[in-house]
Residue frames relative to the residue before (quaternion, step in Angstrom):
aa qw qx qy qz dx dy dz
X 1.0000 0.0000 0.0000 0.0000 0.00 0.00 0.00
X 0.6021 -0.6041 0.3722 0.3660 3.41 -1.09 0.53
X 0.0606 -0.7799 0.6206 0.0533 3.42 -1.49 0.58
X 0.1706 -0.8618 0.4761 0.0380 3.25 -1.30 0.42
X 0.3230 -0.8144 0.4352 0.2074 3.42 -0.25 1.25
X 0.2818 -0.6723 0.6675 0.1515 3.81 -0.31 0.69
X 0.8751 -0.0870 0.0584 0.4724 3.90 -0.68 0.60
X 0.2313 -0.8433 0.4108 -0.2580 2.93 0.96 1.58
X 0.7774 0.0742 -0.1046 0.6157 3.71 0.87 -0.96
X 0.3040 0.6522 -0.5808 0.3806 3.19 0.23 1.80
X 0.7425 -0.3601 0.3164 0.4680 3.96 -0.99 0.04
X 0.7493 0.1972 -0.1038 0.6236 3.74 0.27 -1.30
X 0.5230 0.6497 -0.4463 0.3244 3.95 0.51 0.31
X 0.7722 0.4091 -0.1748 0.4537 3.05 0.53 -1.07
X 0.6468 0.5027 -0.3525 0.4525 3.59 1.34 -0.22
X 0.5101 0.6359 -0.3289 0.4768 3.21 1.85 -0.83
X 0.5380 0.7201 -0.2533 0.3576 3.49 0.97 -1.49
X 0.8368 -0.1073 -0.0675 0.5326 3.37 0.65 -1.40
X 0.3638 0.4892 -0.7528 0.2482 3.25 0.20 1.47
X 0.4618 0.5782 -0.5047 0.4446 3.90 1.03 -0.56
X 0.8169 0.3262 -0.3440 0.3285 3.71 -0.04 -0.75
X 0.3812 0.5605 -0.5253 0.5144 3.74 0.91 1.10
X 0.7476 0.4107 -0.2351 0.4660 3.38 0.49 0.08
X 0.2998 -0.6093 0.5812 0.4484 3.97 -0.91 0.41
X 0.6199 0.4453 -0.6165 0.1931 2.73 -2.06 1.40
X 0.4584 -0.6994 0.4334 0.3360 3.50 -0.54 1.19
X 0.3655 -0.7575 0.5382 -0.0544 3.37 -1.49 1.49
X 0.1006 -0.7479 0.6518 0.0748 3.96 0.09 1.35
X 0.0141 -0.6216 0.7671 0.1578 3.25 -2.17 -0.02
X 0.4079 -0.6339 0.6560 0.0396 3.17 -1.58 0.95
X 0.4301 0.7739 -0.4619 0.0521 3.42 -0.14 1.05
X 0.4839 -0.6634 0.3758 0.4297 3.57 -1.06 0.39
X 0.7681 0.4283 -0.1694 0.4448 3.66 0.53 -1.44
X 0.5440 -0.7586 0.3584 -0.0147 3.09 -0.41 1.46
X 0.4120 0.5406 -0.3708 0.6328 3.51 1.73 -0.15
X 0.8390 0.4231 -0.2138 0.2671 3.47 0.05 -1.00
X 0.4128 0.7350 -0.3583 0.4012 3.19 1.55 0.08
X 0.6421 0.5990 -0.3121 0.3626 3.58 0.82 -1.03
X 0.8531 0.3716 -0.1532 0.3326 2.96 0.61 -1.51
X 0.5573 0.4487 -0.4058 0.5687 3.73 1.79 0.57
X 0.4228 0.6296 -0.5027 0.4149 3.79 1.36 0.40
X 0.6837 0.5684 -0.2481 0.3846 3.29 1.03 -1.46
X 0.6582 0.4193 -0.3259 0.5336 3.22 1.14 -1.17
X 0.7492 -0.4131 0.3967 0.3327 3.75 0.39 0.45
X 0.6862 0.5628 -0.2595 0.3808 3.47 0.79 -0.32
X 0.4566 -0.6291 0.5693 0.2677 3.67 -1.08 1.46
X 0.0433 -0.7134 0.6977 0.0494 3.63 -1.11 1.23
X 0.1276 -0.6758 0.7013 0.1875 3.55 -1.59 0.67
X 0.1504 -0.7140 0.6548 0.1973 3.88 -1.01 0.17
X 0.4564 0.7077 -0.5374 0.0448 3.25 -1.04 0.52
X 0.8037 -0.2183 0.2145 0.5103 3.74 -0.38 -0.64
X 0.0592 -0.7541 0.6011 0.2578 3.83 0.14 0.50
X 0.7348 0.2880 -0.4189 0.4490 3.85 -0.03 0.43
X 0.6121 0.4153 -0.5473 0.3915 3.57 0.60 1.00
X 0.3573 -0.8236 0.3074 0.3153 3.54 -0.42 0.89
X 0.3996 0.7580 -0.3738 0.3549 3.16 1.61 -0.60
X 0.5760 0.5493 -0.2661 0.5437 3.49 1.09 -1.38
X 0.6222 0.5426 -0.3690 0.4268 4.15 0.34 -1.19
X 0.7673 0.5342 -0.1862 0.3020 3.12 0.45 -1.55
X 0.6665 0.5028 -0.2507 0.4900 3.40 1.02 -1.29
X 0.7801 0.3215 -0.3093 0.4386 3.95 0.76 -0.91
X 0.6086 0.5472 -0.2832 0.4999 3.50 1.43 -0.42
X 0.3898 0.7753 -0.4068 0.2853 3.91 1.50 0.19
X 0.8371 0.0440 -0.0046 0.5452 3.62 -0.50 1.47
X 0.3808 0.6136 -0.5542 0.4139 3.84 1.63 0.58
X 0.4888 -0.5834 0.5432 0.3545 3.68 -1.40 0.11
X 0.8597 0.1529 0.0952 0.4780 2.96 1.00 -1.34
X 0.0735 -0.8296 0.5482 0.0764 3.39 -1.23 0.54
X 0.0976 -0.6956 0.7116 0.0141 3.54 -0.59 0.85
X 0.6026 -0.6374 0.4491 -0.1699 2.31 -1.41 2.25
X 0.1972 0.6455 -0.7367 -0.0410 4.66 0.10 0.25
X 0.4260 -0.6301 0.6377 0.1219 3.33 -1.27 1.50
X 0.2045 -0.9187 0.0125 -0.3377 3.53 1.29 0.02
X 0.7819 -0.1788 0.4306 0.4138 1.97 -1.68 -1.60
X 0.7534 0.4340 -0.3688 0.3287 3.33 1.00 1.02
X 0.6665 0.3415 -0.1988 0.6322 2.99 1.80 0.56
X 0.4307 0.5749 -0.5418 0.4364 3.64 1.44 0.31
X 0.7093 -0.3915 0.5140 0.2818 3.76 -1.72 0.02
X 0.2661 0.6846 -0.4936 0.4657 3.66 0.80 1.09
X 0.4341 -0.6827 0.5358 0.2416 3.85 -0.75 0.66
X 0.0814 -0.6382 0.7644 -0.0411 3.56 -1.08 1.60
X 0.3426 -0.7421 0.5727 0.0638 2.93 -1.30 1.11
X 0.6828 0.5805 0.0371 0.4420 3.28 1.74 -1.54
X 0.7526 0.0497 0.0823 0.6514 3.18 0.76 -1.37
X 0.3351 -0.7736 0.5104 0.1698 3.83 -0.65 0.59
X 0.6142 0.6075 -0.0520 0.5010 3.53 1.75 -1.08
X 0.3157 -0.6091 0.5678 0.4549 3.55 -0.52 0.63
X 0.7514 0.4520 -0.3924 0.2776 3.42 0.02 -0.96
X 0.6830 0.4372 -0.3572 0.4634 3.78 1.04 -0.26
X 0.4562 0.6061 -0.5177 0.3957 3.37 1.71 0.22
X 0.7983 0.3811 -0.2670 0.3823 3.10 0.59 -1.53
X 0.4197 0.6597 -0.4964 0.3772 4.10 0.98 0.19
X 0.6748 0.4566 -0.2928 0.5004 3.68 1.11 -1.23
X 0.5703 0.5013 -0.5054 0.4099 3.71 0.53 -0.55
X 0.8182 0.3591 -0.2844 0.3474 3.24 0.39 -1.45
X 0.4104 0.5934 -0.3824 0.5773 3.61 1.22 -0.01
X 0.6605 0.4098 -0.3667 0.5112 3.80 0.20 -0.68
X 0.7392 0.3992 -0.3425 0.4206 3.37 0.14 -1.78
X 0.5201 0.4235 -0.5878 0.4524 4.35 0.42 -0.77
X 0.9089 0.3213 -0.2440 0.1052 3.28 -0.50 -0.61
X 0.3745 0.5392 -0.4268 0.6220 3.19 1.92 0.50
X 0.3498 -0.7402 0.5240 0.2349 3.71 0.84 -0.55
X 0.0808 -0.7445 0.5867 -0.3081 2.99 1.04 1.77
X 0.5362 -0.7392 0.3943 0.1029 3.87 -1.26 0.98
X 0.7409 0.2655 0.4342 0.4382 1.90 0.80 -2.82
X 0.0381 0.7939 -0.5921 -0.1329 3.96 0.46 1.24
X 0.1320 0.6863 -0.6780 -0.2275 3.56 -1.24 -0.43
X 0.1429 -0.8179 0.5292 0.1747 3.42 -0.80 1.05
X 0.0850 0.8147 -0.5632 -0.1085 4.22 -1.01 0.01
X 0.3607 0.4962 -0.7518 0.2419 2.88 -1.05 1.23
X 0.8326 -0.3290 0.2113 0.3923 3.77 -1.96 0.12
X 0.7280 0.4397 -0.0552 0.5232 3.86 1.25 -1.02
X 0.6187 -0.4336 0.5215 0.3965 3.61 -1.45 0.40
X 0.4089 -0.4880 0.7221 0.2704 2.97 -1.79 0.65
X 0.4369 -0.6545 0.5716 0.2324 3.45 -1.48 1.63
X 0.8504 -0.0532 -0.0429 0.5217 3.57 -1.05 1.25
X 0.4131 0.6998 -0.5544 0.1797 3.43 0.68 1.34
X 0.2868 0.6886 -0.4647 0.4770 3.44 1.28 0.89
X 0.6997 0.3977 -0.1933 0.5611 3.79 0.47 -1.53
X 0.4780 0.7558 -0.4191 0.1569 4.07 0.33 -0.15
X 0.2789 -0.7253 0.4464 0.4437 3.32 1.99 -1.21
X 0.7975 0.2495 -0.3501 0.4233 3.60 0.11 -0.43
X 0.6276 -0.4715 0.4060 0.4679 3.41 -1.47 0.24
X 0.0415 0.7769 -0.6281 0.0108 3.39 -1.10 0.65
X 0.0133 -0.7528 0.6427 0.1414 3.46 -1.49 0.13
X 0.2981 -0.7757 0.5074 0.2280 3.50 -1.35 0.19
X 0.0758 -0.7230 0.6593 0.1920 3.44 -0.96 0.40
X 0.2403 -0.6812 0.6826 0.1114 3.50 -1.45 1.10
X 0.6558 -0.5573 0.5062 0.0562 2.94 -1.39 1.68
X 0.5919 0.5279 -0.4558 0.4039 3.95 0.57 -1.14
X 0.8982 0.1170 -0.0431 0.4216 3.86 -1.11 1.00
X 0.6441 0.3409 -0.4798 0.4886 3.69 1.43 0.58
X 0.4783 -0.6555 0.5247 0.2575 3.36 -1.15 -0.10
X 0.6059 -0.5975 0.3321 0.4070 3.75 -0.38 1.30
X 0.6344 0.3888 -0.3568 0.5649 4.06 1.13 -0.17
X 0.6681 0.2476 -0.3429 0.6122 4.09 0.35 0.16
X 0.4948 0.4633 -0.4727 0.5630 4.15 0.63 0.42
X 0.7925 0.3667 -0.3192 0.3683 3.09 0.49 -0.88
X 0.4261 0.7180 -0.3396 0.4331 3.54 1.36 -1.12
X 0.7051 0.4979 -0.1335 0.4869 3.66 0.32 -1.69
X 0.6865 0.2089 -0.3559 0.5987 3.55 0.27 -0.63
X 0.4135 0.6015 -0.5595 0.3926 4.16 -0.10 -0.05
X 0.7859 0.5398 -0.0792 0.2910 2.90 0.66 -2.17
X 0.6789 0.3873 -0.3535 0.5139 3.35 1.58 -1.01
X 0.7721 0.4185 -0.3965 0.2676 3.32 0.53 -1.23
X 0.3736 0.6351 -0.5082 0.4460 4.00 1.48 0.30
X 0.5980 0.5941 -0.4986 0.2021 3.97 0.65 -0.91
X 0.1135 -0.7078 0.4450 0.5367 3.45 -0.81 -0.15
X 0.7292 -0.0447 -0.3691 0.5745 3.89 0.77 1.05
X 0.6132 -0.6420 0.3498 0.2990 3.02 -1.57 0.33
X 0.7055 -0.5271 0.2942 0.3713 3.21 -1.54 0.97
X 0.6432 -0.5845 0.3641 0.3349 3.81 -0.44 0.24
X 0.3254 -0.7695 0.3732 0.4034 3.61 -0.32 0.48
């Protein structure tokens, strides 16, 4: 099933990125910085660029994905928001975008809870970054978005 990499050209993204493409199912990224686009094309992977705090932008590249995995990130690193100025109003548009592409399946990683990632509606889990390397982050998210549901919180 489809997935999508929200902040894709971040530290634990791009390893996430291509561990997903070992596996059958088509692999999106979501990125802002336009250099980084190439080198997940090669690896086979569908890249949108656009604003990561407009949701309109989420929605369209995240259309008909099962999943989305979440680089917390990419919502508080030194990237241009047009939309939301706040990490926390970053990560409101994503999840606003992803409802309405009809996203399943959140998985979020970075060191902290996703803010209000209970109240989202789909099944989600989180994997915190503190003490893994960007190759066992990446392993783990493989691992969830392979469940067919997720492990219980």
């Amino acid at each position: 099933m489809p997935v999508i990499i929200i902040g894709a050209d971040t530290e634990h993204g791009l390893p996430v990125a291509t561990a997903l493409t070992g596996r059958a199912g088509e692999v999106r990224a979501f990125v802002t910085d336009r250099a980084s686009a190439e080198p997940l094309r090669q690896l086979g992977i569908k890249v949108a660029i656009g604003d990561v705090s407009d949701a309109s932008h989420i929605e369209g590249a995240a259309h008909d994905a099962f999943s989305a995995i979440l680089m917390a990130e990419a919502a508080g690193d030194d990237r241009e928001r047009s939309f939301a100025p706040s990490f926390e109003g970053v990560v409101a548009r994503w999840v606003e975008g992803l409802s309405g592409a009809g996203v399943k399946r959140l998985i979020w990683i970075g060191p902290d809870p996703m803010p209000g990632l209970l109240d989202t509606g789909p099944e989600s889990a989180s994997i915190d970054t503190d003490g893994l390397s960007p190759a066992e982050v990446a392993a783990e998210a493989v691992r969830l978005d392979d469940l067919a549901v997720l492990d219980p919180p």
